[in-house]
C-alpha positions in Angstrom: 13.2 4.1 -21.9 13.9 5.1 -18.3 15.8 7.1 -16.5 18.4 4.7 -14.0 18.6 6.3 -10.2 21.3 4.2 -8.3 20.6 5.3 -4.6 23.0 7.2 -2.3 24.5 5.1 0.2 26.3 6.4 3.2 28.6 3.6 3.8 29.2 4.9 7.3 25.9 5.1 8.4 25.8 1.5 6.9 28.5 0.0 8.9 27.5 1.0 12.2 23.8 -0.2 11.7 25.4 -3.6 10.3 27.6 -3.6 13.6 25.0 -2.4 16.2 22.0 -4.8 15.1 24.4 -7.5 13.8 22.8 -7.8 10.9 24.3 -9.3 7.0 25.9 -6.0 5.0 23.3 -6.5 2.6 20.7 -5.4 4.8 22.5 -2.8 7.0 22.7 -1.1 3.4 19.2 -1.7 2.3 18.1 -0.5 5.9 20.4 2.8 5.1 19.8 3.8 1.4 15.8 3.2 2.5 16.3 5.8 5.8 15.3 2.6 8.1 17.6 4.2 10.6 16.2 5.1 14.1 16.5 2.4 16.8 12.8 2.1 16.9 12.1 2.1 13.2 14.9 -0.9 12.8 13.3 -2.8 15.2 9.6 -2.2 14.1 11.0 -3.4 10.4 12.8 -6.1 11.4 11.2 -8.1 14.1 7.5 -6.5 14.9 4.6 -9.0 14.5 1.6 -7.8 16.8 2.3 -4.2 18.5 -0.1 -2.2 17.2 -1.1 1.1 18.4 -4.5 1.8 20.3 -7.1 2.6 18.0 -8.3 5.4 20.7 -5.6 7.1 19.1 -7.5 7.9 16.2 -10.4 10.7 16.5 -14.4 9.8 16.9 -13.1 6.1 17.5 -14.6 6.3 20.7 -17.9 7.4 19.3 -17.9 5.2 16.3 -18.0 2.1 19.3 -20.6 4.0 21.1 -23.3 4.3 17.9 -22.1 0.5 17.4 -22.8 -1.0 20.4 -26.0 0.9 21.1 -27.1 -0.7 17.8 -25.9 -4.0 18.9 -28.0 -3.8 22.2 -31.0 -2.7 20.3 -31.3 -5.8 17.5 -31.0 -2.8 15.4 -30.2 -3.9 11.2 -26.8 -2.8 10.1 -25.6 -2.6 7.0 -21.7 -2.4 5.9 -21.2 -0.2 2.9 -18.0 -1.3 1.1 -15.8 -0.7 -1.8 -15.8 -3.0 -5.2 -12.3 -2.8 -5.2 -9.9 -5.6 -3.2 -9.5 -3.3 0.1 -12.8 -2.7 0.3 -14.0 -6.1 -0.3 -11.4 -7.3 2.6 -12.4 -4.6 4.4 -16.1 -5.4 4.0 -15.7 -9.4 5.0 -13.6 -8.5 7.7 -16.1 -6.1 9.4 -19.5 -8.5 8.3 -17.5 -11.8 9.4 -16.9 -9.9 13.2 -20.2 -8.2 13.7 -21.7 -11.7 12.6 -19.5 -13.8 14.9 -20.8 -11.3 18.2 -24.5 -11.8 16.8 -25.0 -8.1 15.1 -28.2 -8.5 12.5 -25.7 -7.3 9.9 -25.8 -7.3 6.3 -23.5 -6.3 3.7 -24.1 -3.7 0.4 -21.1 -3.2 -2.4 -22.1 -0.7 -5.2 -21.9 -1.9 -8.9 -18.9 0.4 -10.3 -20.6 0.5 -13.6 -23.7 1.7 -12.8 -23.5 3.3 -8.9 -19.8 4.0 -9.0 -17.8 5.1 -6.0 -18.8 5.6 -2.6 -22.1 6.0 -1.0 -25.1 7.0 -3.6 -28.9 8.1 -2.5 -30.4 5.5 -4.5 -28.4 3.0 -2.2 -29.3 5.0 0.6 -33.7 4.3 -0.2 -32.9 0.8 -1.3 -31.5 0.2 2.3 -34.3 2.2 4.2 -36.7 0.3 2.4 -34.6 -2.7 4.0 -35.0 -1.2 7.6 -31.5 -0.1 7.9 -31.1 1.8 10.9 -27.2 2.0 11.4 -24.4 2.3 7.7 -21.2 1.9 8.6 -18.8 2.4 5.9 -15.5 1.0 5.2 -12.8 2.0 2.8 -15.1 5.3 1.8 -17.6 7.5 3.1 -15.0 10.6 3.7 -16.7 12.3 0.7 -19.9 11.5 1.0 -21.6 14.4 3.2 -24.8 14.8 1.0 -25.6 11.2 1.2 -24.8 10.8 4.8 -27.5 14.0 5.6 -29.7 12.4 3.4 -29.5 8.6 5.0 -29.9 11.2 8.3 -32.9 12.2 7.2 -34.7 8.4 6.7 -33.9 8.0 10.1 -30.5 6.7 9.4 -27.5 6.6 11.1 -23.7 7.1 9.7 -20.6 5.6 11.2 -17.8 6.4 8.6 -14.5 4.3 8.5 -11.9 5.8 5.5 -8.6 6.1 5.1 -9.1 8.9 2.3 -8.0 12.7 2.1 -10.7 15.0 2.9 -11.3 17.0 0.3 -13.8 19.5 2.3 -16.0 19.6 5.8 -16.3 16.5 7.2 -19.2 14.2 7.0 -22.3 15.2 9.5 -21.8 11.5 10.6 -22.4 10.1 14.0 -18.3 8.9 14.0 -15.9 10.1 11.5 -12.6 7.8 11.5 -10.2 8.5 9.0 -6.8 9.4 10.4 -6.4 12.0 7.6 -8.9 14.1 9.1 -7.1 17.8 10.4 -7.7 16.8 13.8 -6.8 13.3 14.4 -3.8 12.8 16.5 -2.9 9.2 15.5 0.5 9.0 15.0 0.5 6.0 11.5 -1.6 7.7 8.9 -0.6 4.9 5.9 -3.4 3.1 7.0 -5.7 1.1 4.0 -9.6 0.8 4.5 -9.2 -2.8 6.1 -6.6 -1.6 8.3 -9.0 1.2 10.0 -11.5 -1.6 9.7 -9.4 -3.5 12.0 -8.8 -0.8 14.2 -12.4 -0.5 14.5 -12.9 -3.8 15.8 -9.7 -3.5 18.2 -11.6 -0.8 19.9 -15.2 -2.9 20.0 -13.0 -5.7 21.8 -12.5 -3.0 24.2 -9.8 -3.0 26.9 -9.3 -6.2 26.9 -8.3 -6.6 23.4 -6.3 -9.5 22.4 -4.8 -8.2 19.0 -2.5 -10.9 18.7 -5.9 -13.4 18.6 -7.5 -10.9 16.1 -4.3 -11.2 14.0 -4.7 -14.7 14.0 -8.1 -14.3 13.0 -7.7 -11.8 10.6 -4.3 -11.6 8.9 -5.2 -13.1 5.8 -8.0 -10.5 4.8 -5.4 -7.8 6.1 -3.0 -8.7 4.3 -4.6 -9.0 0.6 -6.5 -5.3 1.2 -3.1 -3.8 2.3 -1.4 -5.3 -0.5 -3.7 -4.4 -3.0 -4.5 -0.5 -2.1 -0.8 -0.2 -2.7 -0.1 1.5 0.6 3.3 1.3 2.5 4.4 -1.4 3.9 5.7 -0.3 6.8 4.9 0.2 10.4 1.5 -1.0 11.1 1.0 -2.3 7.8 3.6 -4.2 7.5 2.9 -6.5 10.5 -0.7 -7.0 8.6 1.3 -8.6 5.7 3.8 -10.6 7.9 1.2 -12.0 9.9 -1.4 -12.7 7.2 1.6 -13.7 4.4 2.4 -17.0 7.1 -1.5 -17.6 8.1 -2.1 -17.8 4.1 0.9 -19.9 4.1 -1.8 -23.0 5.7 -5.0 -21.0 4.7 -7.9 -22.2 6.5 -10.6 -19.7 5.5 -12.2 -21.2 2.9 -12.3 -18.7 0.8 -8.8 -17.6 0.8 -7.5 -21.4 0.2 -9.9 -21.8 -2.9 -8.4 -18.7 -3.9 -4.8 -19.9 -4.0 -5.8 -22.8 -5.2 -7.2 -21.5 -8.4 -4.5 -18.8 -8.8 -1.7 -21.6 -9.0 0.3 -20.6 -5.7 -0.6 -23.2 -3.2 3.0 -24.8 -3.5 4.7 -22.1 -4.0 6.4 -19.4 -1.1 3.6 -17.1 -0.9 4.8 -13.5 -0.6 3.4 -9.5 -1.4 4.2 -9.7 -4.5 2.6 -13.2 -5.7 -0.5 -12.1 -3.5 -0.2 -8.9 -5.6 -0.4 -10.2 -9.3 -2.2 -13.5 -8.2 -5.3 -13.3 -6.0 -5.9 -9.2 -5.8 -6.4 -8.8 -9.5 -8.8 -11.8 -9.1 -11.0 -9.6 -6.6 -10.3 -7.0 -8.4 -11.4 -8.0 -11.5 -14.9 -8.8 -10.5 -15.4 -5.4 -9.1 -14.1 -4.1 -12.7 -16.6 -6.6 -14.7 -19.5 -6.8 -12.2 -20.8 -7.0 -8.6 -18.2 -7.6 -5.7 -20.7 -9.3 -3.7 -19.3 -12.6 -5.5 -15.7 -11.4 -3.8 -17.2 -10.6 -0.5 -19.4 -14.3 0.0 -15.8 -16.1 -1.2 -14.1 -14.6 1.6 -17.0 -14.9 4.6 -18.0 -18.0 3.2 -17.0 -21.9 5.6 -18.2 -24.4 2.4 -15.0 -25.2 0.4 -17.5 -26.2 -2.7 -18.9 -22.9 -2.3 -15.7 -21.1 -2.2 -14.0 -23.1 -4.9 -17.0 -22.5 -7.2 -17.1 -18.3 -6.4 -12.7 -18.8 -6.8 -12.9 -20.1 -10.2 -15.8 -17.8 -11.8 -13.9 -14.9 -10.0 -10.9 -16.2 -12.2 -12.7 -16.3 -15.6 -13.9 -12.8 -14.3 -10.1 -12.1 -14.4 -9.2 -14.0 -18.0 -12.0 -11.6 -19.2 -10.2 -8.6 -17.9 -7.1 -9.3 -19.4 -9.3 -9.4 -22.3 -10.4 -6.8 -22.5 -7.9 -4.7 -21.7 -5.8 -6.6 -24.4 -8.0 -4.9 -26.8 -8.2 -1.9 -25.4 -4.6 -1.9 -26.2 -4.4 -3.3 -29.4 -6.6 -0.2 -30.3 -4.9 2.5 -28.4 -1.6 0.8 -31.0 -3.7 1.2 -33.7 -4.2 4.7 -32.9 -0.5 5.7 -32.4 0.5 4.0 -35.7 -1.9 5.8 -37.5 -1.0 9.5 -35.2 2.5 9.3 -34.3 1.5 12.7 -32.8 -0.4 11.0 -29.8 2.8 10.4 -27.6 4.5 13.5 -28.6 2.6 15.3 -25.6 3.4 16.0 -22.2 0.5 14.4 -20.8 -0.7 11.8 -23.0 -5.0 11.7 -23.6 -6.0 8.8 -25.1 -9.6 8.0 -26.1 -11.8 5.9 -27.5 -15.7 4.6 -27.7 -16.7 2.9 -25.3 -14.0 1.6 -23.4 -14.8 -1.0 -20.7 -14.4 1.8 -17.6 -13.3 -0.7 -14.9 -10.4 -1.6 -17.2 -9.1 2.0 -18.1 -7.3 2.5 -15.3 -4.8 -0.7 -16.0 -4.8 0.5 -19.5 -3.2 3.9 -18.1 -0.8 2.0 -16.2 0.9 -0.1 -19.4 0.6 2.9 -21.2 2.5 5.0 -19.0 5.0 2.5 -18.4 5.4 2.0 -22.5 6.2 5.9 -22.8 7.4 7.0 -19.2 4.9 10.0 -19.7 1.8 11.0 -17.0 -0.9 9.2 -19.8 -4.9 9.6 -19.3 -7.5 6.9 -21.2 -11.1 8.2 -21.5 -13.9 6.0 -22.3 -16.3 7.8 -24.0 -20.2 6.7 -24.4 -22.2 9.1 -26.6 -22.0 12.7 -25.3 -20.0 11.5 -21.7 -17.0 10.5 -20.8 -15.3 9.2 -17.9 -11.0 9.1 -17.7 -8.8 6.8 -15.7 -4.7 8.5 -15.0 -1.9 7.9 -13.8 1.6 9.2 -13.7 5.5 9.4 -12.8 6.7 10.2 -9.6 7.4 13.7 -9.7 4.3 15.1 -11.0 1.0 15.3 -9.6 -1.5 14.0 -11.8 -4.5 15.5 -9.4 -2.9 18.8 -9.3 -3.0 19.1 -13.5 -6.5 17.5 -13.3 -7.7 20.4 -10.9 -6.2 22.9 -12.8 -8.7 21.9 -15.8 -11.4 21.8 -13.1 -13.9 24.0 -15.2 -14.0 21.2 -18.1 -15.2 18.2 -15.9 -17.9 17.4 -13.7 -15.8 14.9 -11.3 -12.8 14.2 -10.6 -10.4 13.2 -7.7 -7.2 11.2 -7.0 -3.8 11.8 -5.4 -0.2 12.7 -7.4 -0.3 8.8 -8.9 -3.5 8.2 -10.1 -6.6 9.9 -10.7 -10.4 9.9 -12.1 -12.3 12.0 -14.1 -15.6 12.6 -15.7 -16.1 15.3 -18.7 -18.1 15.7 -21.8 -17.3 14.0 -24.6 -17.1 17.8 -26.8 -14.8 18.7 -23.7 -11.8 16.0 -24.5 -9.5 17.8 -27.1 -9.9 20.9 -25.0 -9.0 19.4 -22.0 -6.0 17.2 -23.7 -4.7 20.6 -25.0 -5.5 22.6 -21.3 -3.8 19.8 -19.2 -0.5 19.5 -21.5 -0.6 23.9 -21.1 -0.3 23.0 -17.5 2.6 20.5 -17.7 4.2 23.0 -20.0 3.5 26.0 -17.3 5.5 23.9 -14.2 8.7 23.5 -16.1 10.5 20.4 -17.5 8.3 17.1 -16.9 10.3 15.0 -14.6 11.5 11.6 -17.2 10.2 7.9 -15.5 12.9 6.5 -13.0 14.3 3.2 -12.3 15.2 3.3 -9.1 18.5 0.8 -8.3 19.5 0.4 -5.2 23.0 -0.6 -5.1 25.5 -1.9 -8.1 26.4 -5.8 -7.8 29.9 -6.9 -9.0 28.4 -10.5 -10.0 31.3 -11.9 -8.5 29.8 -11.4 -5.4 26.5 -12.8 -5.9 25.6 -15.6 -3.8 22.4 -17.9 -2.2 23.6 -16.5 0.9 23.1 -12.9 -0.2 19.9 -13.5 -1.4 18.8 -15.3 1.8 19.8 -13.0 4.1 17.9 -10.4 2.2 14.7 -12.2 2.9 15.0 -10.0 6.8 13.5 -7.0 4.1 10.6 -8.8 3.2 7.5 -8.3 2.3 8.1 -5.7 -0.5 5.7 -3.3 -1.5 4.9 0.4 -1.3 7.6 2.3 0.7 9.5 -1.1 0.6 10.0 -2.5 -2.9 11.8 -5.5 -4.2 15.6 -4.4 -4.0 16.7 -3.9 -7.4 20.7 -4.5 -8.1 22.5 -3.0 -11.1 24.9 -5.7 -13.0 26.9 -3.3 -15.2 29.7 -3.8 -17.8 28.5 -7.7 -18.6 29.2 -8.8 -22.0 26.9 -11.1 -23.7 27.9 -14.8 -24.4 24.8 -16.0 -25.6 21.0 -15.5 -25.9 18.4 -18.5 -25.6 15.0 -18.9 -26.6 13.2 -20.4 -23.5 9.1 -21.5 -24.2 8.7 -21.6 -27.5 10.7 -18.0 -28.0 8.1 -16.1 -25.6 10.9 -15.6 -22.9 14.7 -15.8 -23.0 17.9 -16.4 -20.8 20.8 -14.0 -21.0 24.3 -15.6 -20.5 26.3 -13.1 -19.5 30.1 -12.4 -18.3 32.0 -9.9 -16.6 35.7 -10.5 -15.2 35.9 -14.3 -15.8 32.4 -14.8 -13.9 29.3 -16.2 -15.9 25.7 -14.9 -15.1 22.5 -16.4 -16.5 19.7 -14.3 -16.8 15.6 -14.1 -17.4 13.9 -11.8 -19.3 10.1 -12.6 -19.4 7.7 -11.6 -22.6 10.8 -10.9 -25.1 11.4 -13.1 -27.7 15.2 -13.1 -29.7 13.4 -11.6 -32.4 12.5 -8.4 -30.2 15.8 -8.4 -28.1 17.5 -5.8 -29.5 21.4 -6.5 -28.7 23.8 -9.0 -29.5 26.4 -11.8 -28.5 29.4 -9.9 -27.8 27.5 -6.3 -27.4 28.0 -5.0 -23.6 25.5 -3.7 -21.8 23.9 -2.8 -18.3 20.8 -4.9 -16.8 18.4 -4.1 -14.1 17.7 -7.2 -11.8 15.8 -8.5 -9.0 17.1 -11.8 -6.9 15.2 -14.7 -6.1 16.9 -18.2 -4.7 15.7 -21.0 -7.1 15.4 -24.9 -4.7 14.9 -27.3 -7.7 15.6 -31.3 -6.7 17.3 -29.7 -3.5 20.0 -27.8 -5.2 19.3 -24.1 -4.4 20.9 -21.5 -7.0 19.9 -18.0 -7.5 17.6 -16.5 -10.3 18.5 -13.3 -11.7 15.6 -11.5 -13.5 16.0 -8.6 -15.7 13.4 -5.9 -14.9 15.2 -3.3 -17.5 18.5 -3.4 -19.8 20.3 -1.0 -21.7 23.6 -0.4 -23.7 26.8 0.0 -21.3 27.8 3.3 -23.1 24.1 5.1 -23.6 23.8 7.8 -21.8 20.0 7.4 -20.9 19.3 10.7 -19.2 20.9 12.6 -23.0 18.7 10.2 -24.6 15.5 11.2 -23.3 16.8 15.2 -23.3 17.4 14.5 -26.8 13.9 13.0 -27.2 12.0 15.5 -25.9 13.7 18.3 -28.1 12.6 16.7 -31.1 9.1 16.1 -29.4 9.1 20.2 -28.5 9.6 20.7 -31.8 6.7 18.3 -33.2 4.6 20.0 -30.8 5.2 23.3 -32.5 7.2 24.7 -29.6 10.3 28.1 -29.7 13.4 26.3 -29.2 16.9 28.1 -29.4 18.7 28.6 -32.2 21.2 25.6 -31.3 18.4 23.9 -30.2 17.6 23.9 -34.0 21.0 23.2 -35.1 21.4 20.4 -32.7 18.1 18.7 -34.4 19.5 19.7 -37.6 21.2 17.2 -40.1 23.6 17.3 -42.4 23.9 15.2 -45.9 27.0 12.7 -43.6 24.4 12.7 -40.8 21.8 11.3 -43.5 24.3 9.0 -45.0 25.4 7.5 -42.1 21.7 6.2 -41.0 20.4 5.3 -44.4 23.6 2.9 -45.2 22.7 1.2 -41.9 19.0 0.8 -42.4 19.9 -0.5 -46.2 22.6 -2.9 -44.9 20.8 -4.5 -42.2 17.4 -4.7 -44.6 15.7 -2.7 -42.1 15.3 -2.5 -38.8 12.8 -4.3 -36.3 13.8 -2.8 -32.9 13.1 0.5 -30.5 14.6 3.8 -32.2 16.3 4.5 -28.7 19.0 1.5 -29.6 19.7 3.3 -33.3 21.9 5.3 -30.5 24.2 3.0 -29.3 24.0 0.7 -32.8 25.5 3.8 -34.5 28.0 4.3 -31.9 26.3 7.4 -30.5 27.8 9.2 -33.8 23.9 10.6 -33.7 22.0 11.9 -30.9 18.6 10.7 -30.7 16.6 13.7 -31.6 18.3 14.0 -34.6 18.0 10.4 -35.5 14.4 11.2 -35.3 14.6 13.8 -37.5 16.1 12.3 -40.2 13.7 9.1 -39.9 10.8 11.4 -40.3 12.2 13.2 -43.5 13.3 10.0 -45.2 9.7 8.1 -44.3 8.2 11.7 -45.8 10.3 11.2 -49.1 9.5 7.4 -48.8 12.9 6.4 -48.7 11.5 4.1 -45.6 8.2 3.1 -44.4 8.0 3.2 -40.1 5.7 1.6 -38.7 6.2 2.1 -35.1 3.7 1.2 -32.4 3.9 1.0 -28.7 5.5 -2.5 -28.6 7.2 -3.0 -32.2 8.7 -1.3 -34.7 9.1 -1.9 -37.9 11.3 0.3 -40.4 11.2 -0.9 -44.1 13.9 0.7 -46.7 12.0 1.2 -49.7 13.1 0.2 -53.4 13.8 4.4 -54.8 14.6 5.3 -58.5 16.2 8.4 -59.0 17.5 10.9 -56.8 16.2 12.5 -53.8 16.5 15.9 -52.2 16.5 15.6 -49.0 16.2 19.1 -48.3 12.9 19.2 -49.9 11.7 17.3 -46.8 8.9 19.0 -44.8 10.8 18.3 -41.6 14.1 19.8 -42.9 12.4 22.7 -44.8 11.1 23.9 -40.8 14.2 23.8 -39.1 16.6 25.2 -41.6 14.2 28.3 -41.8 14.7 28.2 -38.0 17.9 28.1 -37.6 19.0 30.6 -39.1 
């Protein structure tokens, strides 16, 4: 369950930008609620599609060029050192295919992430001396890599590093260190991914007479995909990257890119951030997770279609594999919890297992995280190491409760989102119990938000409205899909749609019908119905079927019209506090605690509907909030501990069975019940 966040508008502010740029209400308030207000940054949004700022602007650019050309001049062998994931694979062709093109003797190197890992390593570094190398340049890494870059010094070779990293200490002893994060750069955009400094780089090798509109033209495409898929804003400079390459992908004519949306199923289909998103970067992506990204690199640099179709569909049984595998990493990690309930009682969730494919762990994370709404970390262990994948919800910093448990691992790095971590495998348990000491330390753990920018009286909805909001696109980072709140809608029916593995909501409100989609829920796991009333969480896309055009409303989260989600989750955790062995106050114990009507109440609802199939959150609302949550909780724990009912609750079903009892039961003799009426008192 999340937390719903409906943004602040200042309908003021609103009107005069609607006014003054003449621009649909829809997107003067989208503009507003996303502080898109300054005369420049409107018109940067809105209607930029070439200026980009000088890459001069950004420090040791001009000697980065320098080391380049010298090495150009000389014949001397250059070898790009790139990234396995999709920015660093654009970012590689981008900078091979433009050193090639001006006749560099260039060659390309990607690490394996299974067996090299991250970044630059010193094996690489003899493997290319051996080569002849003279000249690395690296793109989308390198910032952390000062050992590596004095020993390539030391064969003889030079450094040119391009990142877009954090610094985590001194600089690099590199010939050229551009990274726009470094303390002394005075670039004014910082959001930059790897491919966009890459770009930048060649922008300054043009030299004075740089035609960036040409390089966009040139380049868009593999802009566009390594922007999208490092997940950096997409604003400002990045955001004309996506425009541009978004319409050159629209008629691909790299070969690599059009075998690519070819195999992903998108060729006749509007092509936007987020299809390029959950389409063709997860195909990159994926063979850098399974293998060697040099397949992803000669798709994109390569001019035979045959070629490119062949790399575009092994790159997509690359990706089936994925899914996979991190389908049964999954179906594990639900085994787990079903067995431990305990597991997601944490602040932090630590999740482990043997073995775990460790270019998967990090999406496993991600569906975790978004199951429980808690900060969630899956280690893969393999014998007496372990390496950890994390990510969390906005408003705590993952890194920050990584470094505090510094002493425990022997790598680790990330930002407040995500992070990665290496440890022993004897070190786990203490570092589960030292990071969730940590999130305990900072206060109370901030709940996962759904952010909604604006209610929608469905009245109002229209083609037109969703056209007009096309002006905000692309979505992404710093600029996501607009999400509308429908609220109050009563429920007039529910169908099945493909075979039961998605349905449609019809829904009503004040004499107006809406028709809904909700993707990967079947009637049998939708927990309301006809005639309940509820909330839903939507995005808006315009549906152009035979030539009629309507609009598609697609639920991204829905909820009872009379919970009160934030109570819900307060209500959660205090039961949760109290699993974890926690002091509550004494009417914190006598809010969890229940009383013989309390008992009654849920038991003759389990028994009369035979059970019950759905998350315990709705038990809330399907009581008529009679029961607050953590005492619902309560009470399902003592009566599955007296084997009243079985639960069987995992981390996408739930199953609670009332069991056939002869006799009577005292329900006070419940372990559960026996702890807080001691502590209540």
């Amino acid at each position: 369950m999340k937390l719903w966040s409906v943004a602040e508008l200042d309908k003021a502010q609103a009107g005069e930008i609607q006014t003054k740029y003449d621009l649909p209400p829809i997107v003067a308030m989208l503009l507003q609620i996303r502080h898109i207000t300054s005369h420049r940054d409107i018109e940067s949004f809105l209607y930029n599609e070439s200026e980009i700022d000088s890459p001069f602007e950004i420090k040791d650019m001009d000697k980065a060029v320098s080391r380049i050309k010298l090495a150009l001049d000389r014949g001397e062998l250059i070898c790009i050192y790139g990234d396995y994931d999709a920015d660093g694979v654009t970012s590689t062709a981008l900078l091979y295919s433009y050193l090639e093109e001006i006749g560099a003797n260039v060659f390309f190197y990607i690490p394996s992430r299974e067996t090299e890992g991250y970044g630059m390593n010193k094996n690489a570094v003899a493997a290319l001396h051996e080569k002849g190398v003279q000249l690395i340049i690296t793109v989308d890494n390198g910032i952390s890599a000062g050992e590596e870059i004095d020993f390539a010094s030391s064969l003889g070779i030079d450094t040119v590093v391009t990142d877009h990293h954090q610094p985590l200490g001194e600089l690099p002893n590199a010939v050229a260190v551009v990274d726009m994060h470094r303390p002394d750069c005075p670039s004014r955009y910082k959001q930059l991914s790897g491919v966009g400094v890459a770009f930048k780089l060649i922008m300054a090798l043009e030299g004075k007479y740089c035609d960036t509109d040409m390089l966009l033209d040139n380049y868009a495409d593999l802009l566009s995909i390594g922007t999208i898929g490092d997940i950096v804003e997409l604003r400002d400079e990045n955001r004309v990257f996506v425009k541009r390459g978004l319409a050159s992908m629209e008629n691909a004519d790299r070969a690599g890119v059009a075998a690519l949306i070819e195999v992903s199923g998108v060729r006749d289909r509007e092509l936007t951030a987020g299809k390029v998103s959950f389409t063709l970067v997860p195909r990159i992506n994926a063979v850098g997770r399974l293998g060697v990204s040099g397949k992803s690199v000669n798709l994109l640099i390569t001019d035979d279609y045959d070629e490119a179709m062949e790399i575009a569909r092994a790159m997509s049984d690359d990706n089936a594999e994925r899914r996979q595998i991190e389908a049964d990493i999954l179906t594990s990690i639900d085994a787990e919890i079903r067995r431990d309930p305990s597991l997601v009682t944490d602040r932090v969730l630590v999740i482990d297992g043997e073995q775990w494919h460790q270019g998967v762990i990090g999406i496993v994370a991600s569906r975790v995280k978004e199951i429980y709404g808690k900060p969630t970390i899956i280690i893969s262990r393999d014998g007496d190491k372990a390496k950890g994948s994390g990510r969390s919800v906005e408003g705590f910093a993952l890194c920050d409760a990584v470094a505090a448990c510094s002493d425990l691992l022997t790598h680790y790095g990330g930002h407040p989102m995500a992070v990665g971590l290496s440890l022993g495998s004897e070190n786990i348990e203490l570092f589960r119990r030292r990071i969730n000491e940590y999130a305990a330390s900072i206060g109370e753990m901030p709940p996962d938000t759904l952010k909604i920018d604006c209610r929608l009286n469905p009245a109002n909805l229209s083609v037109d409205i969703v056209e007009d909001l096309k002006l905000m696109q692309p979505y992404g980072a710093g600029n996501p899909t607009p999400v509308f709140g429908f609220y109050n809608m009563t429920i007039a029916n529910i169908v099945p749609l493909s075979n039961n593995k998605h349905i449609k909501l019809v829904l009503s409100r004040g004499g107006t019908t809406l028709s809904a989609l909700m993707f990967s829920t079947s009637t049998e796991q939708f927990p309301y119905e006809v005639g309940e009333v509820v909330d839903l969480a939507a995005t808006l896309e315009i549906n152009d079927y035979q030539g009629a055009r309507s609009v598609s409303v697609y639920v991204r989260d829905i909820k009872a019209h009379d919970d009160d989600t934030g109570e819900i989750l307060r209500s959660q955790r205090l039961f949760e506090s109290f699993c974890r062995g926690e002091r509550l106050s004494r009417d914190e114990y006598r809010e969890l605690y229940p009383t013989r009507d309390d008992f009654a109440l849920l038991y003759r609802f389990l028994k009369q509907r035979g059970g019950y199939t759905f998350p315990a959150e709705t038990l809330v609302q399907k009581l008529n909030g009679r029961l607050p949550m953590g005492k619902i909780r309560v009470i399902l724990e003592a009566m599955n501990e007296l084997s009243l009912i079985s639960i069987d609750e995992g981390m996408r079903t739930n199953r609670i069975s009332v069991n056939r009892v002869s006799g009577k039961v005292s329900l006070e003799s419940a372990k559960i019940i026996k702890e807080l009426s001691e502590a209540k008192v």
